[in-house]
Backbone bond lengths (Angstrom), bond angles and torsions (degrees), N, CA, C in turn:
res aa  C-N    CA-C-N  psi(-1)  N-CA   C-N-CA  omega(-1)  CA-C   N-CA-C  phi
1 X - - - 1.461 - - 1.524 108.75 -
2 X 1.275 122.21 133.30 1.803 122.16 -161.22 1.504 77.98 -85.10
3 X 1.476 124.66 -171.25 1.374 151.68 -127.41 1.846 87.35 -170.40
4 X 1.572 107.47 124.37 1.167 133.95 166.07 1.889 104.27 -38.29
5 X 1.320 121.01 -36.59 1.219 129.74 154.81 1.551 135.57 -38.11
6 X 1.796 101.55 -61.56 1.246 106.77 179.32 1.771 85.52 -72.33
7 X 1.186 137.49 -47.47 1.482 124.69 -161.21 1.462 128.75 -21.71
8 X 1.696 93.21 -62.72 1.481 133.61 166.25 2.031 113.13 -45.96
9 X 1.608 95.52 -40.61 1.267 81.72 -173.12 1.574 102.72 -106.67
10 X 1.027 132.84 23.65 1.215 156.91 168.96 1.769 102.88 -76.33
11 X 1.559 104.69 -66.45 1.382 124.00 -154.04 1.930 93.43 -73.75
12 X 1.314 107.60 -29.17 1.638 111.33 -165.55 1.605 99.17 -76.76
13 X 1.166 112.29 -19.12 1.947 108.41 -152.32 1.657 62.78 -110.14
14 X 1.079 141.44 -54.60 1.536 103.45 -164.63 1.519 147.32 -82.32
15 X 1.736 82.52 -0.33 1.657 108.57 -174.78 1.811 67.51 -97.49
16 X 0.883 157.80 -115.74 1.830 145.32 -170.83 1.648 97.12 29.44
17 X 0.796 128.57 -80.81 1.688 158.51 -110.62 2.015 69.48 -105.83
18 X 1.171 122.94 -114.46 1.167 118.88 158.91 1.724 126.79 18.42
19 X 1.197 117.09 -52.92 1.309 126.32 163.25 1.398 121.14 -111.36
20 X 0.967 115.37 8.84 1.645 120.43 142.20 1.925 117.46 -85.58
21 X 1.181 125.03 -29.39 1.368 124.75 157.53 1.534 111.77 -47.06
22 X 1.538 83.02 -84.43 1.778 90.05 171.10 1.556 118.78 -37.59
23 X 1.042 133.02 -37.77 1.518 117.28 170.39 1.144 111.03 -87.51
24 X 1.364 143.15 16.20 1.361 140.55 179.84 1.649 88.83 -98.47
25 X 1.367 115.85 -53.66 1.817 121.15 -175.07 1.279 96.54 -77.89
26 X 1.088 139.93 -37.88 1.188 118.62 179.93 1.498 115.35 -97.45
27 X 1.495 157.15 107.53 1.105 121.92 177.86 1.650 114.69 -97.29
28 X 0.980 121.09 -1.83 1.454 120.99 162.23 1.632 122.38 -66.96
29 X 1.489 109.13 -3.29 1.413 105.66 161.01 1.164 129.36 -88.43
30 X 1.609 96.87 114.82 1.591 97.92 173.15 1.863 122.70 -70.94
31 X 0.927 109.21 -29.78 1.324 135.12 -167.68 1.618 119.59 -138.14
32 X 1.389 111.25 140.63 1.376 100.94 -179.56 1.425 137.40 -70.74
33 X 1.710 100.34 -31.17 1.389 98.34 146.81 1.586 154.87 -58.74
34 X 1.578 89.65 -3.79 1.455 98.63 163.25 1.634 124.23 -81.79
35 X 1.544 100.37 11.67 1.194 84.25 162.42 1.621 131.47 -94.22
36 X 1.040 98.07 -11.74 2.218 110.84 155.33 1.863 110.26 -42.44
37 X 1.240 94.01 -49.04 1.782 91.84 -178.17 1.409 115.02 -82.46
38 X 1.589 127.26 4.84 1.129 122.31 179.94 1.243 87.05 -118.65
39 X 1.532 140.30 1.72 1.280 114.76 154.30 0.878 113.68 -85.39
40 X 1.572 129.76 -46.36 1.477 134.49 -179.45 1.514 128.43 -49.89
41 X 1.365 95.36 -10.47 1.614 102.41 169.94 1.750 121.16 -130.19
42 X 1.612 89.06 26.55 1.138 94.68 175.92 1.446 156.25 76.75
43 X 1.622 96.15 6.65 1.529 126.59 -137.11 2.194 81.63 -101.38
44 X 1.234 122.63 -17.60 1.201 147.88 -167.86 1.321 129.45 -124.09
45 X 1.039 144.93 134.58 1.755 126.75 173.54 1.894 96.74 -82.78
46 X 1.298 99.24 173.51 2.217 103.71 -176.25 1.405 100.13 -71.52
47 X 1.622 126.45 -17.15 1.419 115.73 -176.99 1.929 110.76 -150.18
48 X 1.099 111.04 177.12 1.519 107.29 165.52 1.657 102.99 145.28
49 X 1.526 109.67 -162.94 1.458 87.85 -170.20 2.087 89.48 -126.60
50 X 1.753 86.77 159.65 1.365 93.65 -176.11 1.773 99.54 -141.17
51 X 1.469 95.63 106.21 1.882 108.13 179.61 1.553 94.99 72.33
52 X 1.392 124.99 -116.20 1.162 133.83 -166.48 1.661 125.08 -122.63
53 X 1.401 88.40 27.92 2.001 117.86 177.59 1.606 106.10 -114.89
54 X 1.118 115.80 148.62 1.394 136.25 130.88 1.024 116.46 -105.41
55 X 1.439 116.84 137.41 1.427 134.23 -161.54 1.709 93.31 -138.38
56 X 1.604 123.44 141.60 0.952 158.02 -159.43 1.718 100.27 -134.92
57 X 0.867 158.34 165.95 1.709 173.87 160.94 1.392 83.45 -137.17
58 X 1.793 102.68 148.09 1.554 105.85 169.77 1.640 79.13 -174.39
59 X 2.013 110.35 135.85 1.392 96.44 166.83 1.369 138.66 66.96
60 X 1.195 110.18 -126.19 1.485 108.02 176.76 1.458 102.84 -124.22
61 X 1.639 125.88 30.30 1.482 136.49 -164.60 1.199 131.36 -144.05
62 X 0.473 130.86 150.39 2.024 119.44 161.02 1.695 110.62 -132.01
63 X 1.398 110.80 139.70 1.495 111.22 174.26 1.697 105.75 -102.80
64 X 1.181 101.51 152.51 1.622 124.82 168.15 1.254 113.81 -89.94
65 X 1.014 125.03 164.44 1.242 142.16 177.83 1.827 116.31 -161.84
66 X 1.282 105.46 101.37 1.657 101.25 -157.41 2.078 78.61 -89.17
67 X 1.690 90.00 -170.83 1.714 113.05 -161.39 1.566 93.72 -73.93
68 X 1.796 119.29 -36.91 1.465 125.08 -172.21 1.636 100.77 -58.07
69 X 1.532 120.32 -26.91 1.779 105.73 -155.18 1.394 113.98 102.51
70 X 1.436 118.50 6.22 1.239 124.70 179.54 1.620 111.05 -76.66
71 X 1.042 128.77 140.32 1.739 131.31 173.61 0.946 122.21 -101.33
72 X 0.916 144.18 81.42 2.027 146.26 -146.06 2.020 91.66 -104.48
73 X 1.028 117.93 111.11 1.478 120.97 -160.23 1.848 108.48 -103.78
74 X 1.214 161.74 77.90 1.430 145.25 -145.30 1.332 98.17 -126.63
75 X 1.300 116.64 151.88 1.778 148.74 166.07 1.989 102.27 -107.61
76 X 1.103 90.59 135.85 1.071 106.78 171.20 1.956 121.97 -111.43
77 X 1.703 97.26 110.06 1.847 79.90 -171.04 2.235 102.37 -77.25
78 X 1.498 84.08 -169.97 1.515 83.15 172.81 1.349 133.69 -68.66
79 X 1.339 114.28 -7.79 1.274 122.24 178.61 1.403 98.09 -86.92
80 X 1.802 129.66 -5.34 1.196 93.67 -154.98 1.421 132.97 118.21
81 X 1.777 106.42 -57.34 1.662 118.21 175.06 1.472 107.16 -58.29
82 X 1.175 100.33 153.62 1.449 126.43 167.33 1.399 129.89 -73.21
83 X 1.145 118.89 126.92 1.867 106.00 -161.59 1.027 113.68 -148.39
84 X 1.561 140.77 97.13 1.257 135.85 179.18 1.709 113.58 -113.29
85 X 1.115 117.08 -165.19 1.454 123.02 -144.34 1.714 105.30 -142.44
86 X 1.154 102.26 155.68 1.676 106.30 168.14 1.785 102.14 -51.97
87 X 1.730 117.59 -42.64 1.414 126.54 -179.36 1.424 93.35 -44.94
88 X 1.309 107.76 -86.78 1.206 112.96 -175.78 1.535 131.75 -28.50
89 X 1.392 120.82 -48.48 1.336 127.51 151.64 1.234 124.31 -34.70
90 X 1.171 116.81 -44.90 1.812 128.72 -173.80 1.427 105.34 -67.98
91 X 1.282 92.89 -56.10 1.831 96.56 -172.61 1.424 110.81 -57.67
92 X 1.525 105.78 -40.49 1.575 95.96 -178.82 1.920 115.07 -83.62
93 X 1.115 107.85 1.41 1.686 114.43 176.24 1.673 113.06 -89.38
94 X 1.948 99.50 -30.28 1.397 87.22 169.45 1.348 137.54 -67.77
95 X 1.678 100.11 -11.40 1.639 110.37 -170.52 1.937 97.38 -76.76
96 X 1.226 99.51 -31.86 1.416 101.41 -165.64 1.653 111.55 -54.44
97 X 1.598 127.18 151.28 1.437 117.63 -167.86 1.591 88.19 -96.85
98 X 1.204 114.41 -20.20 1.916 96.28 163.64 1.061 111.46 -100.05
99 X 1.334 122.56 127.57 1.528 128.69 -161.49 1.787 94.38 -87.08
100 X 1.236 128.78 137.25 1.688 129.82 175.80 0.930 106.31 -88.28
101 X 1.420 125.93 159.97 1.240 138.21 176.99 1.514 107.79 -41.11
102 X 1.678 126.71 -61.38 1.023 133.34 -168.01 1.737 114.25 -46.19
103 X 1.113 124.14 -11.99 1.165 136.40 -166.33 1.658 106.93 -85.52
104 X 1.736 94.91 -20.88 1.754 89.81 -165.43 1.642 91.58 -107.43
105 X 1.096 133.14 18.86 1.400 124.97 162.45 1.603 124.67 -63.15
């Protein structure tokens, strides 16, 4: 059974992985949250797939979706940073085929 630990560092290396696609298709991204301003101006459609992601924009976020079924879920604050949630954690632990501790709270 993984550890609320590995969860976290599970969810970080794959939202990584996730925005390493996206900057491979995109190379004008500096940051992953720049991908909100390349939807907002259109430069992008709100969803579609990039390498071995589907990506969704929603809000102030966009979710992943890697080739495994994984859901990598992110908020973007105003600076930019990356910010997810115990929510966020869950959703991406349920995809996992070892369920983490955090899952049984």
């Amino acid at each position: 059974m993984a550890t609320a630990r590995d969860l976290v560092i599970g969810y970080v290396d794959a939202l990584s992985s996730a925005g390493e696609a996206m900057r491979a298709a995109f190379p004008s991204l500096e940051r992953l949250a720049d991908v909100l301003g390349l939807v907002r101006s259109h430069r992008i459609s709100r969803s579609g797939e990039i390498g071995t992601y589907s990506y969704s924009v929603h809000g102030a976020g966009c979710l992943f979706i890697n080739q495994e079924g994984s859901e990598i879920d992110v908020d973007f604050a105003a600076d930019g940073a990356e910010i997810f949630d115990l929510w966020r954690l869950r959703l991406y632990g349920q995809c996992l085929p070892e369920k983490p501790l955090l899952n049984r709270v």
